[in-house]
C-alpha positions in Angstrom: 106.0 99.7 59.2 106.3 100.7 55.6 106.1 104.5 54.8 105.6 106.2 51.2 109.5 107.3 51.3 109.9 103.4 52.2 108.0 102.9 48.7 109.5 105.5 46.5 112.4 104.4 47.6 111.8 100.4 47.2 110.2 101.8 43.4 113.2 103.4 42.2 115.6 100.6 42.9 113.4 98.4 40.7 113.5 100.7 38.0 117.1 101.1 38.7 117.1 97.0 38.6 115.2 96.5 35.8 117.3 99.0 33.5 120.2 96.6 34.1 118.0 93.6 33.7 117.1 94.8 30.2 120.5 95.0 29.4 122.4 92.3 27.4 125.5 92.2 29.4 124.0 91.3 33.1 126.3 88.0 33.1 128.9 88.8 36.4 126.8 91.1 38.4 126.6 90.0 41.9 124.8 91.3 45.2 127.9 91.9 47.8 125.7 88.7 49.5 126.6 86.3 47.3 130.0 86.3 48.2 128.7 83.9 51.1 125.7 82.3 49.1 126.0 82.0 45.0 122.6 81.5 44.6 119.2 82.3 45.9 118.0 80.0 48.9 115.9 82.0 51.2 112.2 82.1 52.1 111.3 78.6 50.5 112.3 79.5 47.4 115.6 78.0 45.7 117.1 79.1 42.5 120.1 76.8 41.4 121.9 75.7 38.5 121.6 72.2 39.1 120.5 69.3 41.6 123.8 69.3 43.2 122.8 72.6 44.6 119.9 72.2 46.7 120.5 72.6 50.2 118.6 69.6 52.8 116.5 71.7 55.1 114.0 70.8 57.4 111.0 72.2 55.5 112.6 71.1 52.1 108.8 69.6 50.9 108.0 73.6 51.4 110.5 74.7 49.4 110.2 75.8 45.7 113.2 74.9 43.4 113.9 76.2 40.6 116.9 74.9 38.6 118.3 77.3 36.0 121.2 77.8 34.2 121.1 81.7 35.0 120.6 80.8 38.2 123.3 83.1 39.6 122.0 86.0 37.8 118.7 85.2 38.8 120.1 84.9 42.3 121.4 88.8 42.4 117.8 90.1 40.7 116.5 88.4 44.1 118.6 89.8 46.6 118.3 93.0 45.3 114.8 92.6 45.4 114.8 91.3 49.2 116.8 94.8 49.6 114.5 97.1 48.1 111.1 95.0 49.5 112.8 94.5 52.8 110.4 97.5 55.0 107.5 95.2 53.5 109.3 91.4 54.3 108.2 89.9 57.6 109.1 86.7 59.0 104.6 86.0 58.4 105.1 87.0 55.0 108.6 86.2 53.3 107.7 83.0 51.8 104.3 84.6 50.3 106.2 87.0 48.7 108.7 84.7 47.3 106.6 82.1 46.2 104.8 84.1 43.7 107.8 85.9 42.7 109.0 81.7 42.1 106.1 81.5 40.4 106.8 84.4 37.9 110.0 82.9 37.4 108.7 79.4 36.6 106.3 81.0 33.8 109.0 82.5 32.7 111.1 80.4 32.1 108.5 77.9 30.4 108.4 80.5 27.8 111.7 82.3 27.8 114.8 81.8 25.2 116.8 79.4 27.6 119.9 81.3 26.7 119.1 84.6 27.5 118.6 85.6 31.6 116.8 89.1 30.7 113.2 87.9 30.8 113.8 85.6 34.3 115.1 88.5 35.6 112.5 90.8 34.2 109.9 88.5 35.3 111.2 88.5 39.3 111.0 92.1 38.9 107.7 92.0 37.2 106.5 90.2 40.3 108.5 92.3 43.0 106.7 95.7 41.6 103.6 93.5 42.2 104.2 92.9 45.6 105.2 96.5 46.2 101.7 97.8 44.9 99.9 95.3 46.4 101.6 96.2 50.0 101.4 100.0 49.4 97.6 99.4 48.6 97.4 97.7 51.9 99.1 100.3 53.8 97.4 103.0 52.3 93.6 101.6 53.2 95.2 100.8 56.9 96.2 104.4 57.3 92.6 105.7 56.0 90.7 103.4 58.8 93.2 105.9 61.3 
C-alpha cells in the first residue's frame, strides 16, 4: 500500500524527470533497464521506432503501439515513470495506468513538432502526475472511511 512518503517521494522524481524532459539535450539518456529492452513494451503499451519493432504477444489486439521516432527517449521517460509510480502499479491496474499515459502520448504527438522529443516526454509525465493524484486521492478517502 501506498503511503504519503511513497507519494512525495513518487512527486519529486517527476519533478526531477520533467526538469530533464524540458531540456534540449535529452537525446542518450537511458534507464539502466534498457540495457535489456530499448524501448518501452510493458503493460499493453508499446513505444517503438518502427514496425520492425513490435514484439508478437499473446494479447497483441490489447496492446497499444505507438511508433515514434523518439521512441527510445520516450522509452526511458516510461521506465522512470514505472519507478517512481511503482508503490501505486498492480498487476489489476498496470495497463489502466499505461493506457492513458499511451493516450497522452498519442495527443501528443498528433500535435507536437515531430523533431523535438520534449513535449512526448512532457506529455507521459503530464499523465504520470495524473495518475499519482488521482491514486493519492483514492488512498486518502480509503484511509478517512478507517
Amino acid at each position: 500500500m501506498a503511503t504519503l512518503s511513497h507519494y512525495q517521494t513518487a512527486k519529486e522524481a517527476l519533478g526531477l524527470l520533467r526538469l530533464l524532459a524540458e531540456d534540449a539535450s535529452t537525446e542518450g539518456l537511458r534507464h539502466p533497464d534498457q540495457d535489456q529492452q530499448a524501448y518501452w513494451q510493458s503493460a499493453d503499451l508499446q513505444v517503438v521506432p518502427n514496425e520492425s519493432h513490435e514484439r508478437p504477444d499473446a494479447f497483441e489486439q490489447h496492446q497499444m503501439v505507438v511508433f515514434s521516432r523518439h521512441a527510445a527517449d520516450v522509452g526511458w521517460a516510461l521506465f522512470f515513470v514505472r519507478d517512481a509510480l511503482r508503490p501505486y502499479l498492480s498487476a489489476d491496474n498496470k495497463s489502466l495506468v499505461f493506457g492513458q499515459i499511451g493516450l497522452a502520448l498519442r495527443r501528443a504527438q498528433a500535435a507536437a513538432d515531430p523533431a523535438r522529443a520534449s513535449p512526448l516526454l512532457l506529455a507521459v509525465i503530464d499523465a504520470a502526475e495524473d495518475v499519482l493524484e488521482a491514486a493519492e486521492s483514492a488512498a486518502r478517502r480509503s484511509r478517512r472511511r478507517r
